[in-house]
C-alpha positions in Angstrom: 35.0 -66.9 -16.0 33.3 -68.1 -12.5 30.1 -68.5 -11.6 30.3 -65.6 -9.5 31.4 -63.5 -12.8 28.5 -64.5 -14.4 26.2 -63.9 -12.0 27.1 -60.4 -11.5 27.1 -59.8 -15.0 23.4 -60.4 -15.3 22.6 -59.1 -12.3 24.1 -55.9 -13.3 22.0 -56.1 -16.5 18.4 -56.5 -14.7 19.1 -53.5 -12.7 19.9 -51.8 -15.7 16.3 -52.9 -17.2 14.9 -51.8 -14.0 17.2 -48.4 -13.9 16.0 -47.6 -17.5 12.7 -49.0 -17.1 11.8 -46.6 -13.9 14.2 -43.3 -13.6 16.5 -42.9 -17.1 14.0 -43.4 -20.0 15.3 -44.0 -23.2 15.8 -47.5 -23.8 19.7 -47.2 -24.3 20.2 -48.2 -20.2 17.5 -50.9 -21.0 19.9 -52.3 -23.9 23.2 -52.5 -21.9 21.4 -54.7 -19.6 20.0 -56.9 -21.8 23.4 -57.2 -23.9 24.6 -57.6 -20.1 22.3 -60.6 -19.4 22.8 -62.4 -22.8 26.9 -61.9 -22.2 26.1 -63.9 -18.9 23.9 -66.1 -20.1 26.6 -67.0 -23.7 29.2 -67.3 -20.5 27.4 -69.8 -18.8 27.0 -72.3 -22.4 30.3 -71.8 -23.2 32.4 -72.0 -19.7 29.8 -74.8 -18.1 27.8 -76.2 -21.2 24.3 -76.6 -22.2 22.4 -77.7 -19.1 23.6 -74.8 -17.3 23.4 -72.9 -19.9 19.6 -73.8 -19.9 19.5 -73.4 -16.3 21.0 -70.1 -16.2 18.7 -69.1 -19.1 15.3 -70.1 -17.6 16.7 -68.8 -13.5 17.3 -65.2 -15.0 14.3 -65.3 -17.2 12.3 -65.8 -13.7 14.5 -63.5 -11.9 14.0 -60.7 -14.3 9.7 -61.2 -14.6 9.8 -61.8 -10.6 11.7 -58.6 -10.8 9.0 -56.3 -12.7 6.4 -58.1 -10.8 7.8 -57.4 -7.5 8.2 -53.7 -8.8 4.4 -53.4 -10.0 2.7 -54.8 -7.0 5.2 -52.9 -4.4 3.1 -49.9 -6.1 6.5 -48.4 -7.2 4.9 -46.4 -10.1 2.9 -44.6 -7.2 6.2 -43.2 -5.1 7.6 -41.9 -8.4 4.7 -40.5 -10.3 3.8 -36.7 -10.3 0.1 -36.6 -8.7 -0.1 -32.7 -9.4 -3.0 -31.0 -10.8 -2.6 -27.9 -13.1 -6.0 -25.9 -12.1 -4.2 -22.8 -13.7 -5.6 -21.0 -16.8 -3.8 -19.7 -19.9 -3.3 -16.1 -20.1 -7.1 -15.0 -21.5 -7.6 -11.3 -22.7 -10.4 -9.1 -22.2 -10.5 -8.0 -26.0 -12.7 -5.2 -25.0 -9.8 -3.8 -22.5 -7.1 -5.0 -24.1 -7.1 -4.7 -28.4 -4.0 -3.5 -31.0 -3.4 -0.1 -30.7 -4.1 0.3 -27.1 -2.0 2.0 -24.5 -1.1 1.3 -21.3 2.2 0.9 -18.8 4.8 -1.9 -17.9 4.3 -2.6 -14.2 7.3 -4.5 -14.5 10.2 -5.5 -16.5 9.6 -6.9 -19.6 12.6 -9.0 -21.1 11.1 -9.4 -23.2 8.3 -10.8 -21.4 6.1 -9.3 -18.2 3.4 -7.7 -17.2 1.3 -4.8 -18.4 -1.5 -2.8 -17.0 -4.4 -1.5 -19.6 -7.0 0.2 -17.7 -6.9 -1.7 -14.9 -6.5 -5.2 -16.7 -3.1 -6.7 -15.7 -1.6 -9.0 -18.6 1.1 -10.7 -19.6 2.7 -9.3 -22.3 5.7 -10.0 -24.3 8.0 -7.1 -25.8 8.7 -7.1 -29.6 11.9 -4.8 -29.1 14.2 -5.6 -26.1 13.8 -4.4 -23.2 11.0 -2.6 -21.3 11.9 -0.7 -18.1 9.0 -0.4 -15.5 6.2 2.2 -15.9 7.6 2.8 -19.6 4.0 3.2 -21.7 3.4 0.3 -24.0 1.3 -0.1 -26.9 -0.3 -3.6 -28.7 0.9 -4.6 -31.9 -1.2 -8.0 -32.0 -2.9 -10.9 -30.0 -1.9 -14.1 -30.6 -4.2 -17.0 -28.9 -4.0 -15.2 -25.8 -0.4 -13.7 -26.4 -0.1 -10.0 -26.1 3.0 -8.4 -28.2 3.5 -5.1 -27.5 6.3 -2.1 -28.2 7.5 0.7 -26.1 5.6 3.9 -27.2 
């Protein structure tokens, strides 16, 4: 095996690292490449002895913490982080509109989940039977931290 071999072997395994480290998490990417780098650097004692084994050893040792280095200061974990806020709120009921046993209509499909009307309060609501066809009248059967199940009447 030549030096080029080598080389390519563990520079295949840093961009694993890096691969695993910023897009596939898991840490099973992260393992090839290490088992990549220590092949290279066992290929580098064994073809060209200890000194270049050593060498090798300590060059991709550098090359691998210049590597996450590089990646931290370029400000990589800005370009692939998700800046979004969620400013939405869960579905809250008015218990005085909306309680078991009242009626109201579908105002659209539920399958099994969609929206109800109850006296002019829209909700989400999730069916307990199949299907509800629009306008069919609906009824609650319970509330459930903020869940509405109800039943076709």
């Amino acid at each position: 095996m030549g030096w080029f071999s080598i080389i390519f072997i563990i520079l295949v395994g840093i961009l694993l690292m890096i691969l695993d480290f910023l897009v596939i998490p898991g840490g099973v990417v992260a393992i090839i490449g290490v088992l990549g780098m220590v092949a290279g650097v066992t290929a580098a004692f064994i073809q060209y002895g200890t000194l270049a084994g050593f060498v090798t050893l300590l060059i991709t040792a550098l090359v691998t913490i210049g590597s996450f280095v590089l990646m931290m200061r370029t400000k990589t974990w800005r370009k692939l982080q998700l800046n979004t806020r969620i400013d939405s709120k869960m579905n809250e009921v008015d218990t005085q509109k909306v309680h078991v046993g009242k009626t109201g209509r579908a105002i659209s499909r539920l399958a099994p989940m969609g929206t109800g009307e109850f006296d002019g309060e829209v909700v989400e609501v999730s069916s307990i039977q199949d299907f509800v066809e629009v306008d069919s009248e609906i009824e609650v059967t319970r509330i459930e931290g903020g869940k509405v199940f109800v039943k076709q009447k």
